[in-house]
C-alpha positions, 0 to 999 in steps of 0.5 A: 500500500502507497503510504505517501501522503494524500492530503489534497485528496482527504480534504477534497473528498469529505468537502465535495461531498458534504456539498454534491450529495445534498445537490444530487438528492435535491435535485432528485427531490425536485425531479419527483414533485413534477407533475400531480402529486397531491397525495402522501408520499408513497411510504405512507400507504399503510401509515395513512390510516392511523395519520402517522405519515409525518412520523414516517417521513421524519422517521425515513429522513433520519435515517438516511441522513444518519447513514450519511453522516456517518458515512462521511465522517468515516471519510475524516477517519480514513488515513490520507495515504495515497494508497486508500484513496480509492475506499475515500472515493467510493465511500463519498460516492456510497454517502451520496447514494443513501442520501440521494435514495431517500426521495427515491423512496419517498415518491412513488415513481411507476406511476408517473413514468411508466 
């Protein structure tokens, strides 16, 4: 393993992702409130009926937001060895998966495209 010090790197990737993952989801977001969507998210089908769908989303968000973050400061703790420059690399990416997978599951997207 390449021990040479990587440090641009193990700050451009924490800091890349901190800002591109909340764009990505973002846009996402916005992608699928296009079009008639008057109705609850689609996680909420079953929780409708007991009006908890509030709790359900927040509980949801949480959770990917949790993972995330914990994601991303595992990217602070990774040493800046040139060698694991790679494991940074797809590890921000995973961190920008999880957070672009939460209005992904929030809407309901066969529906309006297929």
């Amino acid at each position: 393993m390449d021990r040479r010090r990587d440090l641009a790197g193990w700050l451009v990737t924490p800091l890349f992702t901190l800002v591109a993952a909340p764009v990505l989801a973002g846009i996402v977001a916005v992608l699928g409130n296009i079009g008639d969507n008057n109705g609850p998210p689609a996680l909420c089908k079953e929780a409708v009926a007991d009006n908890m769908c509030e709790e359900t989303s927040l509980r949801m968000v949480g959770l990917h937001v949790a993972i995330a973050g914990a994601m991303w400061l595992l990217l602070w703790i990774i040493p800046w060895w040139r060698g694991l420059r790679t494991v940074r690399v797809l590890l921000a990416v995973a961190a920008t998966v999880v957070l672009v997978l939460l209005p992904v599951r929030m809407f309901d997207w066969s529906i309006r495209y297929f």
